[in-house]
VEXDOPA-622077 format. One record per residue (C-alpha): residue in three letters; chain; x, y, z. Coordinates in pm, whole numbers. Example, Ala and Ser with C-alpha at 12.3 -4.5 7.8 and 13.67 -1.06 7.14 Angstrom:
BEGIN
<node "ala"; "A"; <1230; -450; 780>> <node "ser"; "A"; <1367; -106; 714>> 
***
This chain:
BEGIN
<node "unk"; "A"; <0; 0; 0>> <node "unk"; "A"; <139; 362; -89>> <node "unk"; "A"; <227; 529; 203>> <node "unk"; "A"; <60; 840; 273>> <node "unk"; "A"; <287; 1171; 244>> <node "unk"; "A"; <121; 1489; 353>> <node "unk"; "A"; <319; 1829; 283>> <node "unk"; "A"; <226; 2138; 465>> <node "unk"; "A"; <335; 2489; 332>> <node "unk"; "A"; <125; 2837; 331>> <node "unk"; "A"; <405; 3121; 170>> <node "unk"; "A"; <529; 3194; -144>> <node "unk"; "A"; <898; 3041; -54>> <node "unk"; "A"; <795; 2729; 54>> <node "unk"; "A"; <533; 2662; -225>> <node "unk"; "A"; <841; 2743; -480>> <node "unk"; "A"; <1092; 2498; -270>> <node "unk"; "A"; <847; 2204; -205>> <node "unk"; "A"; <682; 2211; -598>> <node "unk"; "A"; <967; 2012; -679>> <node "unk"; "A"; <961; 1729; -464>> <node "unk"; "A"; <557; 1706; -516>> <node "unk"; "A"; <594; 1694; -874>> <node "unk"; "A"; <805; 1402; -868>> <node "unk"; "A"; <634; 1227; -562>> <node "unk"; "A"; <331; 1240; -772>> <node "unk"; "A"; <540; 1056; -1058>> <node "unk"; "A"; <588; 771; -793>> <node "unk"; "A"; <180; 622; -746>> <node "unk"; "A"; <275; 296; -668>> <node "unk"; "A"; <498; 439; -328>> <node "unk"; "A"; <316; 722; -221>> <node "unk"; "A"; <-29; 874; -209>> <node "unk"; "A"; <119; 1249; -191>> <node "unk"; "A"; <-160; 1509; 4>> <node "unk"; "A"; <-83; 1900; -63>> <node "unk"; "A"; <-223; 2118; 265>> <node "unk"; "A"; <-182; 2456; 209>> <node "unk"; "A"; <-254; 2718; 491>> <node "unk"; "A"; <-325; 3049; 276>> <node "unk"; "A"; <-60; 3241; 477>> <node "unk"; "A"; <65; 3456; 168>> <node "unk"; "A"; <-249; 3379; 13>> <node "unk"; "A"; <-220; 3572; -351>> <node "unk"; "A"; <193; 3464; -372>> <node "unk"; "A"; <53; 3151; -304>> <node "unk"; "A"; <-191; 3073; -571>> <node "unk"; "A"; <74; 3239; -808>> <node "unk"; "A"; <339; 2954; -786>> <node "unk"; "A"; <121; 2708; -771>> <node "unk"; "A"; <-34; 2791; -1097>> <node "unk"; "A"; <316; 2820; -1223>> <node "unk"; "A"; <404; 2470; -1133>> <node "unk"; "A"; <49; 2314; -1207>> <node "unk"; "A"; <-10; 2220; -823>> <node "unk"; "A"; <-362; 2229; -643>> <node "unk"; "A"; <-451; 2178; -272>> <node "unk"; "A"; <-646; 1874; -141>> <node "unk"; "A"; <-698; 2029; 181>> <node "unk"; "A"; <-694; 2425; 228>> <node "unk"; "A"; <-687; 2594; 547>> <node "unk"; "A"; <-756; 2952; 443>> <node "unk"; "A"; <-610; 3116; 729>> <node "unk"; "A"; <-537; 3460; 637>> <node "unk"; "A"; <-693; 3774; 740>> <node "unk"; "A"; <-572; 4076; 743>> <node "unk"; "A"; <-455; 4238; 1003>> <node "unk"; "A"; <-350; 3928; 1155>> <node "unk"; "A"; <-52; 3871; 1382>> <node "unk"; "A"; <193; 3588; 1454>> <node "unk"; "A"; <27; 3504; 1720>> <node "unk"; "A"; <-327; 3456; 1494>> <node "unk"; "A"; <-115; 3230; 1243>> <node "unk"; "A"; <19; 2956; 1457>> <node "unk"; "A"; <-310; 3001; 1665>> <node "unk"; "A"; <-517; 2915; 1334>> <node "unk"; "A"; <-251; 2664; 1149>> <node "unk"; "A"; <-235; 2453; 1507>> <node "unk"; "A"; <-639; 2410; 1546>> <node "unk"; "A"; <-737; 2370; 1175>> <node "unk"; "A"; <-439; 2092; 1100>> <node "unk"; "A"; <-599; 1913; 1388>> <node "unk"; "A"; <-942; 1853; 1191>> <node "unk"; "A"; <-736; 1738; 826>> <node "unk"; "A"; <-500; 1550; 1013>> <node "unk"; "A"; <-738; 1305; 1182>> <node "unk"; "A"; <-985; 1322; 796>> <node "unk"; "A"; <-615; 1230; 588>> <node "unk"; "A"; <-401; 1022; 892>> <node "unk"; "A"; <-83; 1045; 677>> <node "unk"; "A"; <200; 828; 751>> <node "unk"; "A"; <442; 1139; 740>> <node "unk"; "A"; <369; 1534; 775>> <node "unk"; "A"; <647; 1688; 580>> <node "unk"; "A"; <736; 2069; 652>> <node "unk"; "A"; <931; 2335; 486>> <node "unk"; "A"; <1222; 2566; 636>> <node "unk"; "A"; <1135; 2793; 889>> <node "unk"; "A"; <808; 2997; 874>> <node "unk"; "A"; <549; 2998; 1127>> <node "unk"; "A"; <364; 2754; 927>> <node "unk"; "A"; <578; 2495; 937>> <node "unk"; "A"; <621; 2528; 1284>> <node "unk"; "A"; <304; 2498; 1407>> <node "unk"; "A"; <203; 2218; 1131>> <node "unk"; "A"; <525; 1989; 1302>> <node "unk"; "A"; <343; 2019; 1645>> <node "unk"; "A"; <-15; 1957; 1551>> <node "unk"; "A"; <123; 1616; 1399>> <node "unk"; "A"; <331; 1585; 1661>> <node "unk"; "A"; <-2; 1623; 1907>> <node "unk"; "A"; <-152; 1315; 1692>> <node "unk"; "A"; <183; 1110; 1693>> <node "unk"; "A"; <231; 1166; 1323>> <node "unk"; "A"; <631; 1181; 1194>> <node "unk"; "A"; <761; 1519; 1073>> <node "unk"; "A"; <999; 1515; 795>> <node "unk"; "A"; <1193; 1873; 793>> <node "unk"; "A"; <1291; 1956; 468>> <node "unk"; "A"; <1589; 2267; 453>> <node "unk"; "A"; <1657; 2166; 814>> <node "unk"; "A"; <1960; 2229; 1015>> <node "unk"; "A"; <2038; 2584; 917>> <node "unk"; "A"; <2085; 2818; 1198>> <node "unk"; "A"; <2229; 3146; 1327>> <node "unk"; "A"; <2183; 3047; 1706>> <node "unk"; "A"; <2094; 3427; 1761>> <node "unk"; "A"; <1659; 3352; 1840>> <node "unk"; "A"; <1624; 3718; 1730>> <node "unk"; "A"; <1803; 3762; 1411>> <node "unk"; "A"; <1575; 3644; 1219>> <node "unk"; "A"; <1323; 3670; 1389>> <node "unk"; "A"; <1080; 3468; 1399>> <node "unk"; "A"; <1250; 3222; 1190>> <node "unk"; "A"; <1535; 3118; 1404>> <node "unk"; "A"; <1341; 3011; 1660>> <node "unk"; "A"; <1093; 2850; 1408>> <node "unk"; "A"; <1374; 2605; 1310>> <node "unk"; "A"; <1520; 2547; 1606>> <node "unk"; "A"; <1150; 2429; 1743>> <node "unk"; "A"; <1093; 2217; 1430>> <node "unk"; "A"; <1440; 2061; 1475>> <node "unk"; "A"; <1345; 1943; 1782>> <node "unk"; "A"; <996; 1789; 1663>> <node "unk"; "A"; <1132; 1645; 1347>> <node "unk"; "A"; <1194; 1299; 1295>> <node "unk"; "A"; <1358; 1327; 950>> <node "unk"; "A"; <1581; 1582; 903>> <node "unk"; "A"; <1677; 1705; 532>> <node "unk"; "A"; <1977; 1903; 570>> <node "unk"; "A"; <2068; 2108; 220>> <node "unk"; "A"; <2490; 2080; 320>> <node "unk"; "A"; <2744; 1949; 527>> <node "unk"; "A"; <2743; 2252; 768>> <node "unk"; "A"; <2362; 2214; 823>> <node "unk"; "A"; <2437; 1850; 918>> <node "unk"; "A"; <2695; 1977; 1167>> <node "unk"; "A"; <2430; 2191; 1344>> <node "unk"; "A"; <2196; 1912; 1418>> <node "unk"; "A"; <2460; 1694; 1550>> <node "unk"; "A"; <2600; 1944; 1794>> <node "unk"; "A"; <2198; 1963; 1838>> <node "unk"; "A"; <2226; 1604; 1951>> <node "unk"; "A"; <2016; 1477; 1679>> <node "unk"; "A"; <2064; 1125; 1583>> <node "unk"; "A"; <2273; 1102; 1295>> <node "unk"; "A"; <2067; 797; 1123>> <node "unk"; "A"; <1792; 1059; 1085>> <node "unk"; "A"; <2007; 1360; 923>> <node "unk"; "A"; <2005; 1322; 555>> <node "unk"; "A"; <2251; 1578; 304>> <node "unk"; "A"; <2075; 1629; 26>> <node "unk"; "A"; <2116; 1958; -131>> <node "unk"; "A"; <1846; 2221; -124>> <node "unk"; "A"; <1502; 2151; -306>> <node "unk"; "A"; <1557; 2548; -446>> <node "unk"; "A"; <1764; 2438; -689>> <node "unk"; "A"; <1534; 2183; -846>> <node "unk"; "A"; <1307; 2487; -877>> <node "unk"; "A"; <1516; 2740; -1000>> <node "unk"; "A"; <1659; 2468; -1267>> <node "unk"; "A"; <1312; 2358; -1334>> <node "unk"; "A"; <1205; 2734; -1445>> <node "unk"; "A"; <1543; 2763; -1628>> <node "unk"; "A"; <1416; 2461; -1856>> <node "unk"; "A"; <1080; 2610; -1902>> <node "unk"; "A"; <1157; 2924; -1983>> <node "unk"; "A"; <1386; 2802; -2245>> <node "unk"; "A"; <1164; 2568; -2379>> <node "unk"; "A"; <902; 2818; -2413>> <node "unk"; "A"; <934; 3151; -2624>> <node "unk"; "A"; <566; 3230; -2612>> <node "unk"; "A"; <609; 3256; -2243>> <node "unk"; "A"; <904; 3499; -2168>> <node "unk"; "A"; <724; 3728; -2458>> <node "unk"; "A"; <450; 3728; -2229>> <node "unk"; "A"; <672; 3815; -1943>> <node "unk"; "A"; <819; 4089; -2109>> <node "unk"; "A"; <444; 4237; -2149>> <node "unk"; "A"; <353; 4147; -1777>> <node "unk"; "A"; <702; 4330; -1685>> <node "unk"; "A"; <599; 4653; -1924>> <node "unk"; "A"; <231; 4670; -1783>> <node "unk"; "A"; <436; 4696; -1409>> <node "unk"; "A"; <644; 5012; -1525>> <node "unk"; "A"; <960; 4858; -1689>> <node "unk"; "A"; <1067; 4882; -2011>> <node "unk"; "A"; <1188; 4517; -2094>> <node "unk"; "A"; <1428; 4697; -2387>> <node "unk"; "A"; <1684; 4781; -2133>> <node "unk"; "A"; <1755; 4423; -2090>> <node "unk"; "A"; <1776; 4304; -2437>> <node "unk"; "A"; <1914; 4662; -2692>> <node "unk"; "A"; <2150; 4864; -2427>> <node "unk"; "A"; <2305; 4612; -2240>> <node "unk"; "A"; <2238; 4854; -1887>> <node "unk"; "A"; <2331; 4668; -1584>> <node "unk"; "A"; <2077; 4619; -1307>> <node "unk"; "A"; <2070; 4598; -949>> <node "unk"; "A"; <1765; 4365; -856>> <node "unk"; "A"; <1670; 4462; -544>> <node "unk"; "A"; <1432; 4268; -271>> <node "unk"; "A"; <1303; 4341; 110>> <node "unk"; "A"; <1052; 4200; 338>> <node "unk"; "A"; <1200; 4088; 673>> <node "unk"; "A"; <1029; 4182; 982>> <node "unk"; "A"; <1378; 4309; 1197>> <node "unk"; "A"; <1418; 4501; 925>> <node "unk"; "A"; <1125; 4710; 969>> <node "unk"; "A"; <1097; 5077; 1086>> <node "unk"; "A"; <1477; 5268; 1049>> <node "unk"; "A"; <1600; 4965; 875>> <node "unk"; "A"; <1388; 5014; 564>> <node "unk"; "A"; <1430; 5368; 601>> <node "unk"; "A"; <1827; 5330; 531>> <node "unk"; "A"; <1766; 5064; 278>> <node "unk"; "A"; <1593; 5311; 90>> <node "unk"; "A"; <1762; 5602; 131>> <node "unk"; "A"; <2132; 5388; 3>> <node "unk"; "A"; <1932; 5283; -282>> <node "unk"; "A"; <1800; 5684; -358>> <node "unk"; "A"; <2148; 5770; -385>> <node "unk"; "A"; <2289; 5496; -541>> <node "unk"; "A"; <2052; 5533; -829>> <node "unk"; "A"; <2152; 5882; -837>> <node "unk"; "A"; <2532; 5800; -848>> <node "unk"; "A"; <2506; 5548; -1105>> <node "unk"; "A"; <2289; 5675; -1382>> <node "unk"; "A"; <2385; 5422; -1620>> <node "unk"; "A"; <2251; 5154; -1409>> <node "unk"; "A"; <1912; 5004; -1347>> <node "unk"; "A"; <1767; 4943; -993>> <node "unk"; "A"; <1455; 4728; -994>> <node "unk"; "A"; <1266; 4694; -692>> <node "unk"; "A"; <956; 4444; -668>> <node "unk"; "A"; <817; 4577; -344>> <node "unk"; "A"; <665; 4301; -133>> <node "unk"; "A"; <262; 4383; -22>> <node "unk"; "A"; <326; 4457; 355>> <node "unk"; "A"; <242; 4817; 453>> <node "unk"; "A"; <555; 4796; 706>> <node "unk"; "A"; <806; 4763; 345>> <node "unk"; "A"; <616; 5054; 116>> <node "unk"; "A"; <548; 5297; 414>> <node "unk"; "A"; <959; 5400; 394>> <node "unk"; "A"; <1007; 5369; -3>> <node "unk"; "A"; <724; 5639; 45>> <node "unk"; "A"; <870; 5832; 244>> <node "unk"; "A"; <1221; 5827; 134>> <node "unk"; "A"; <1121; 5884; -251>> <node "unk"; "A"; <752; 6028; -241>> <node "unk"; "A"; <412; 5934; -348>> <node "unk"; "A"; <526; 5970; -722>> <node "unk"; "A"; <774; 5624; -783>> <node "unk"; "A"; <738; 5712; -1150>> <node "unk"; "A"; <1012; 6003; -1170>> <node "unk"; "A"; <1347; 5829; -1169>> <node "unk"; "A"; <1466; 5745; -1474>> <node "unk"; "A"; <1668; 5444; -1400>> <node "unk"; "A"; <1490; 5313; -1095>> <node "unk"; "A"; <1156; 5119; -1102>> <node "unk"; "A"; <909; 5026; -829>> <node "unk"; "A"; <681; 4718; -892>> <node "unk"; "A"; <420; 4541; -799>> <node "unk"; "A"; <552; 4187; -644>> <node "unk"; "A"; <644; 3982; -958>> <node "unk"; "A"; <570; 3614; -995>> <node "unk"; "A"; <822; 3339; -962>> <node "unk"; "A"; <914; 3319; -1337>> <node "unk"; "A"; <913; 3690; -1384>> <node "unk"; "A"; <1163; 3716; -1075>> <node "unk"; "A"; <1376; 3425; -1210>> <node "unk"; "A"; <1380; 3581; -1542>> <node "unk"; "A"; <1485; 3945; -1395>> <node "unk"; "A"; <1775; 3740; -1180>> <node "unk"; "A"; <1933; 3590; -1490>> <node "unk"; "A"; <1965; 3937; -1599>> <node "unk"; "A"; <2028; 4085; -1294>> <node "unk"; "A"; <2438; 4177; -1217>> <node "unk"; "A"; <2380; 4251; -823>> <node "unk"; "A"; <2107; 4101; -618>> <node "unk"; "A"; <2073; 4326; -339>> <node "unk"; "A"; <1844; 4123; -90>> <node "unk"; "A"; <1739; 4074; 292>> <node "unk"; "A"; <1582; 3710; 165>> <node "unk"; "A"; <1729; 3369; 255>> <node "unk"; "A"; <1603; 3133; -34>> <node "unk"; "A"; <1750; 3444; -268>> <node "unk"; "A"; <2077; 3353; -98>> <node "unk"; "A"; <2077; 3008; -232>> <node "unk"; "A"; <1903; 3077; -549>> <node "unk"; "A"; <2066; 3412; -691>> <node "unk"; "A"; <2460; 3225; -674>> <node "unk"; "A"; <2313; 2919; -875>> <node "unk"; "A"; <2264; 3221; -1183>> <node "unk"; "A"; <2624; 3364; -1090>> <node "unk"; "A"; <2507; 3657; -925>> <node "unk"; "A"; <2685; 3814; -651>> <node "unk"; "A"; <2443; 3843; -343>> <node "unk"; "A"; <2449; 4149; -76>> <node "unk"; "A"; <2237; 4074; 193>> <node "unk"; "A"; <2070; 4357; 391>> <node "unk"; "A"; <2095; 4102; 740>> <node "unk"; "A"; <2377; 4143; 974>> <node "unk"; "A"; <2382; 3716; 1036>> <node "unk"; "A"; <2247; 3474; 765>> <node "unk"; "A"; <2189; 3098; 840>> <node "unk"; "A"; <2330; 3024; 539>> <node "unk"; "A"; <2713; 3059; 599>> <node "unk"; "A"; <2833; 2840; 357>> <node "unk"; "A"; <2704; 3129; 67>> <node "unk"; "A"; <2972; 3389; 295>> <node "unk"; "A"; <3218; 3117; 311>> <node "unk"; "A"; <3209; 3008; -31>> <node "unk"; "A"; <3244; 3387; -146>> <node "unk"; "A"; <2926; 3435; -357>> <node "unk"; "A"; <2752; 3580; -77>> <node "unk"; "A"; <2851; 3934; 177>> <node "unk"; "A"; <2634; 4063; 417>> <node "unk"; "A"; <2595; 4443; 449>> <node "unk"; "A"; <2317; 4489; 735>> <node "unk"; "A"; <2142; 4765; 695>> <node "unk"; "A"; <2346; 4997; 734>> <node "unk"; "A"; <2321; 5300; 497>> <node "unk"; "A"; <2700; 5309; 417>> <node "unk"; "A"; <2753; 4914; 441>> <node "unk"; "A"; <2518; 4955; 166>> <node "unk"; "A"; <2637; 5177; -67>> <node "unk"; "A"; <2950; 5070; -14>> <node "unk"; "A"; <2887; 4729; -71>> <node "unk"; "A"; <2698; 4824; -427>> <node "unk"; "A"; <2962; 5001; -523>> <node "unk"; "A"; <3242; 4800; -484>> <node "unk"; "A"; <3052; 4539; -741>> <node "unk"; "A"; <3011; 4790; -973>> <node "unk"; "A"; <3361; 4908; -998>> <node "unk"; "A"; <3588; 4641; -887>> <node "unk"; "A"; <3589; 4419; -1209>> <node "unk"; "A"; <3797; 4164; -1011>> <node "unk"; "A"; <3604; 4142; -715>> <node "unk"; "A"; <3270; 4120; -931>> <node "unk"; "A"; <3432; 3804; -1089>> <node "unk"; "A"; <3545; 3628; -775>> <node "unk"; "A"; <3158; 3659; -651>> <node "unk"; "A"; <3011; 3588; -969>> <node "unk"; "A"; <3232; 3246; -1021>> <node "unk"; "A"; <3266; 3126; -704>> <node "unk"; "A"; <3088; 2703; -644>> <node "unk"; "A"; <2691; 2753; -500>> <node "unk"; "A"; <2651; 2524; -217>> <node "unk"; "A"; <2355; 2417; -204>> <node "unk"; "A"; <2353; 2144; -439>> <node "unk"; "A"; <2291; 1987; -795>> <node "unk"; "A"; <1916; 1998; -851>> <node "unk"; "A"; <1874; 1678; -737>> <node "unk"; "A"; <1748; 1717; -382>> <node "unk"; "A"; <1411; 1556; -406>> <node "unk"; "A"; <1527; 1281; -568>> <node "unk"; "A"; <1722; 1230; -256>> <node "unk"; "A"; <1463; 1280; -44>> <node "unk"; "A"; <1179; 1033; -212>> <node "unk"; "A"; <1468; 747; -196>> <node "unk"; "A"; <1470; 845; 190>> <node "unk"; "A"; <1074; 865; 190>> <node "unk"; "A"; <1098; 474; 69>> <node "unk"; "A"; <1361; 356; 218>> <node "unk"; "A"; <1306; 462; 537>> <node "unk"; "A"; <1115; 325; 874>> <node "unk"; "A"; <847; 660; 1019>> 
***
């Protein structure tokens, strides 16, 4: 009998780093009966990649309202998985990195005795506040997790030192790859589609001709994290003003994620009007394939995002991240990744020295990604089938 594999995600991120591994469970019938549950946390991101990757939702939880709190999201995820999890009784609950989601997925199947699988686990900055919540998220999941999916080496470390048996730590590389090498393929194989990208792109504000006739470079530029909020966003934006100012020739793109906490400071560091500067354009949050297309043009990713960490080096792009720790030290260590805080002059700095240190631009933009071939979920479903849970 197919044993019953239940995956719970409800943001954008996880949907894009667990398509993957459902698309090829669901090639596998005859050893699993695969069961998508997806909360609703980031509930228009949401429904965007999984149109992209053709996925629907047996069970839906529909959790968001606005407004709500973290407090409101674990409080809903926790009492509505209880209901689907005694209806489905899956042999495994698999969860995704560390959002509040996952978190509070692991313990409802841990309250019903159901195994957690913990795919991206392992990665840590052992500082519970930076980020925050996130840190803590993993940590807790860690601890509830019966299988543990580490992406490298140095995520396998962690959990040891954690205490965590060893038999249940499994290297695989990280599922984002699979993704981002997945959308690489389509968007080759289809023409049709990036013209319609390049329409979807102009209808936001940009004028998709910069990429293709004058060879400009761009800065793609990304921000959403919660520490970050208040003065940080307000420096982010104000190294950004006068970086676009300094560097005329150069494009700065900036898909601005829907929380009011982000666009309050682009507001009030460049006005009401985000139309005015020539080379620097607001919009709206672009779906995964329009982001992936933008990053293979992209020459600097300038980014306070984890996944982007991973995914960004995998294209050759250098990666400045707007955090002052990362859980994803082997990107710093490996050189395709700095960090640069938030720091108004970290930042400009940090921008600039890409942009005019050929030498330095080429040790980033060459240096090994980390996190693996694009083959992590095959890794995982031999684990799935080979393994007692």
């Amino acid at each position: 009998m197919p044993r019953k594999i239940m995956l719970v995600f409800g943001t954008r991120p996880e949907a894009i780093k667990v398509a993957p591994l459902i698309l090829q469970l669901q090639q596998h019938k005859e050893d699993f009966e695969t069961i998508v549950c997806t909360t609703g946390q980031h509930r228009d991101m949401l429904r965007s990649v999984m149109d992209v990757f053709g996925l629907t939702a047996d069970y839906d939880l529909d959790i968001m309202q606005q407004g709500q709190d973290l407090y409101d999201v674990t409080c809903r995820v926790l009492m509505r998985m209880r209901e689907v999890l005694k209806e489905a009784q899956p042999d495994i609950v698999l969860v995704h990195g560390d959002t509040t989601t996952s978190t509070a997925a692991a313990l409802a199947a841990f309250y019903q005795h159901i195994p957690v699988g913990h795919i991206e686990a392992g990665l840590r900055t052992h500082d519970i506040y930076s980020p925050w919540p996130e840190e803590l998220n993993r940590q807790l999941t860690g601890r509830i997790a019966h299988l543990h999916f580490a992406p490298t080496a140095k995520s396998k470390e962690y959990l040891l030192a954690e205490n965590i048996d060893e038999t249940q730590i499994f290297v695989t590389g990280n599922t984002v790859i699979d993704a981002l090498q997945w959308v690489r393929r389509y968007l080759g194989d289809n023409p049709t589609f990036k013209q319609n990208l390049h329409r979807e792109l102009c209808s936001l504000g940009y004028d998709t001709q910069r990429l293709i006739d004058t060879g400009r470079r761009m800065v793609l530029i990304t921000g959403h994290r919660r520490e970050n909020f208040g003065d940080g966003f307000i420096q982010i934006c104000s190294a950004i003003r006068d970086l676009r100012a300094r560097y005329p020739e150069v494009d700065f793109i900036y898909p601005m994620h829907l929380n009011p906490n982000v666009r309050q400071p682009i507001h009030e560091v460049f006005g009401e009007d985000l139309s005015v500067y020539p080379n620097l354009f607001f919009l709206e949050p672009l779906e995964y394939m329009g982001f992936v297309y933008l990053m293979q043009y992209a020459d600097i990713v300038l980014t306070d995002s984890g996944g982007i960490q991973e995914e960004a080096p995998g294209l050759g792009k250098p990666v400045l991240v707007m955090r002052d720790t990362t859980e994803r030290p082997e990107a710093v260590e490996s050189g395709t990744v700095r960090l640069v805080g938030t720091d108004y002059d970290c930042i400009v700095k940090g921008v600039s020295d890409l942009l005019e240190d050929a030498e330095l631009y080429a040790r980033m933009s060459q240096a090994v990604n980390p996190y693996g071939d694009g083959h992590a979920s095959e890794r995982i479903i031999e684990v799935l089938r080979t393994s007692s849970y």
